[in-house]
N, C-alpha and C positions, 0 to 999 in steps of 0.2 A: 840724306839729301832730300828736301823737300820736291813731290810731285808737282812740274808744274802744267795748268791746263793752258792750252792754245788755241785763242779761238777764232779770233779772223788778224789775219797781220797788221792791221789799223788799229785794234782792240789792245788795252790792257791787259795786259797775263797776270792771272793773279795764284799767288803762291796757295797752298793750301798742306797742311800739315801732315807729313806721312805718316802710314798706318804705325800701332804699334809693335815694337819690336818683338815681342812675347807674344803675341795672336798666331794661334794656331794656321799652318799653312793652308789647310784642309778642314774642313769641315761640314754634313749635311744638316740640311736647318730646312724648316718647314715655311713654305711662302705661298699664299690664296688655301692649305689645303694640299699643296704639292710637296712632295720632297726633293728640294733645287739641290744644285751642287756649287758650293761657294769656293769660286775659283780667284787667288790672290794674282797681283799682278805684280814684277816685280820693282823695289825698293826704285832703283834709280830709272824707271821705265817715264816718259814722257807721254801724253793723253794729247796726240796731234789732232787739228781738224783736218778730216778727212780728206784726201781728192775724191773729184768726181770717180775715178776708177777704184776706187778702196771704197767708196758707198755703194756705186751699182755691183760691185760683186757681193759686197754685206747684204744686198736687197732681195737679189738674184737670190738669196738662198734662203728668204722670208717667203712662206705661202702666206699670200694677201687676205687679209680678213673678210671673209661674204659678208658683206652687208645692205642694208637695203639703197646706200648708196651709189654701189655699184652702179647699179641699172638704172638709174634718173641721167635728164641733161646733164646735171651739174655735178654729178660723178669726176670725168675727166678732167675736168678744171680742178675738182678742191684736191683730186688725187693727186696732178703736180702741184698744187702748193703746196701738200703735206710731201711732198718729195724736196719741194726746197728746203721744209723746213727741216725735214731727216737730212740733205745733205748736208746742210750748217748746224747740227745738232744742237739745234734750238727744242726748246721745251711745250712746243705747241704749235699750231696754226694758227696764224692772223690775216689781217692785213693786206703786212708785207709781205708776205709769202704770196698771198693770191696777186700783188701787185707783179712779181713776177712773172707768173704763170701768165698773167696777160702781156707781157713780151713776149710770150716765146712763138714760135712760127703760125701753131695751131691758132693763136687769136686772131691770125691775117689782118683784119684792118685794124682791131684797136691796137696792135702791134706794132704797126707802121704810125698811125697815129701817136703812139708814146713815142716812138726814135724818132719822131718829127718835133719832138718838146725835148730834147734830149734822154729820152729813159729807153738804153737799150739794155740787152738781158744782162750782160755783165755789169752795165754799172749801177744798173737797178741790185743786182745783186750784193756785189761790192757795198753797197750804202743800207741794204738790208740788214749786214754782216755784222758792219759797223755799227747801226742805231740799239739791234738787239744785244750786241755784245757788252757794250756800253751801260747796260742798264736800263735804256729806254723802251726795250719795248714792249708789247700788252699783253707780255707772258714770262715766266722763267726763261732765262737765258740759254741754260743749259737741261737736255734731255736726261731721264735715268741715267742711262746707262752711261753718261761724263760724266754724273754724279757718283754714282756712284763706284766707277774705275780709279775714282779720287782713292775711296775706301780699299781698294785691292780687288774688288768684285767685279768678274766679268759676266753680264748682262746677257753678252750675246752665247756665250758658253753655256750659262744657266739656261736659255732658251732651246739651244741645240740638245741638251740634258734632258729637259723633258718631253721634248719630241720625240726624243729616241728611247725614250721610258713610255710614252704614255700614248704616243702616235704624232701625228702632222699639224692634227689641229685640234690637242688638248688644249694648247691656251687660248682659241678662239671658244671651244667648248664653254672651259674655266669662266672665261668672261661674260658669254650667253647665258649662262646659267642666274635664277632665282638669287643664291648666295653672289655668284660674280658680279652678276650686275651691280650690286650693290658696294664692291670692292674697287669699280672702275676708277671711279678721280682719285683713289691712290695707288691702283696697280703699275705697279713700274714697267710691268708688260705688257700693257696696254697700248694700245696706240694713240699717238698725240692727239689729243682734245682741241678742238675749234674754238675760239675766242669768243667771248659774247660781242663784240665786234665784229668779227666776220658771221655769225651766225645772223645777227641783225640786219648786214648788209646782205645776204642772200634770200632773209627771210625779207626783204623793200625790193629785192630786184626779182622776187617770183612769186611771193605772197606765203600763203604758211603752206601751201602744198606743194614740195620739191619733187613732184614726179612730173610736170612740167616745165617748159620753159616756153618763154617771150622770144617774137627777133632781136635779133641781136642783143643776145645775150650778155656777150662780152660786154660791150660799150655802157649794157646798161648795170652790168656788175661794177665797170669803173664810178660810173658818174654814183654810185650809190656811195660806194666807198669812199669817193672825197666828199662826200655828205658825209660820212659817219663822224662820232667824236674819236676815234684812233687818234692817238696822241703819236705811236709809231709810225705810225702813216705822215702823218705830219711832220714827225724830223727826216723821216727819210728822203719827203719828198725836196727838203729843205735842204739835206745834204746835195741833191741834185740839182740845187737851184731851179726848182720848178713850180711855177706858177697855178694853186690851186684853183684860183680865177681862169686862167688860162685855157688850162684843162678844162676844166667844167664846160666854158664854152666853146671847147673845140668839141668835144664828144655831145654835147648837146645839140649844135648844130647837124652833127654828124647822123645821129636818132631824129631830127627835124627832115633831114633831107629822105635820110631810109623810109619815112613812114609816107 
């Protein structure tokens, strides 16, 4: 019975081939330098997108990677868009994801500013789901570890594996390190990578040194982004019938009036 992946209810489900029948159930195999445990999943098992409560418990038991983003302005923002995009196990942060994150409560005015265009969190999300799932958006659809649960490997099992072999934060170690660093854009344990889209748009809304920020932030993270060329951004916004003119000059008047 072929595995199938589910990824937003709007989206195509697309069939993908089960493992083979002869592949050992068990086996340890060497990954960065580590010895993982490759754990199969079974034949007629389904690979659902997650609910909200099935990802914040998966997360709750992730110790968050120190980085130097942490502690900047724009720490909290890109951290929930990299949480939307782990919730939709999407294969990156863009965009869309940060276009979220500017709905939700903590944007206060450009928030109410988007539900005043129509773009509240859910249907901003809902149209995220959909543009990424589809194929449109400005990254891999699907994260590692949907990838490869296709194959029978559980991702997050190999991770609790070497935590509890090697400590808490051997794969942030792994990663920091000379050798990992250099292993990043294809470590599957890695943490989702930024867009050169969205990295361009924060590097136009704070300049190349992100240990700062400007007023209003937000607003001016939006108006930068429907500047950008995101092609994702653009169907999304299109799924919502929303006018990038529009925008532009609501949030620009908006930064005219603040200053």
């Amino acid at each position: 019975m072929p595995v199938v992946v589910h990824h937003h209810p709007a989206a195509l489900a697309q069939p993908v081939p089960k493992p083979a029948a002869d592949r050992p159930a068990q086996r340890v195999f060497p990954l960065h330098g580590l010895l993982m445990q490759k754990v199969r999943t079974p034949h007629t098992q389904e690979i659902r997108h997650p609910t909200a409560a099935r990802t914040a418990a998966a997360m709750s038991r992730r110790t968050p990677s120190p980085g130097p983003l942490s502690s900047r302005p724009i720490g909290p923002i890109l951290a929930a868009a990299r949480g939307e995009a782990e919730l939709a196990r999407h294969g990156y942060v863009g965009l869309e994801h940060l276009l979220i994150s500017l709905t939700l409560p903590e944007a206060s005015d450009t928030a109410r500013l988007l539900a005043e265009h129509g773009l509240t969190t859910q249907r901003t999300r809902d149209a995220v789901w959909l543009v990424v799932g589809s194929g449109r958006g400005d990254g891999p659809r699907f994260d590692p570890a949907t990838l490869l649960a296709t194959l029978g490997i559980d991702l997050d099992q190999i991770r609790r594996h070497v935590e509890a072999q090697f400590g808490p934060n051997a794969i942030d170690n792994l990663y920091a390190s000379p050798v990992g660093w250099n292993l990043r854009p294809r470590g599957p344990l890695c943490d989702l990578g930024l867009s050169p889209q969205l990295k361009r748009t924060v590097d136009n809304a704070l300049g190349r040194c992100w240990d700062t920020a400007p007023p209003q932030l937000y607003e001016r993270l939006l108006l930068h982004s429907l500047d950008s060329d995101s092609d994702a951004l653009k169907a999304v916004l299109s799924e919502l019938d929303a006018s990038v003119a529009q925008l532009r000059a609501a949030v620009t008047a908006r930064l005219r009036i603040a200053s």
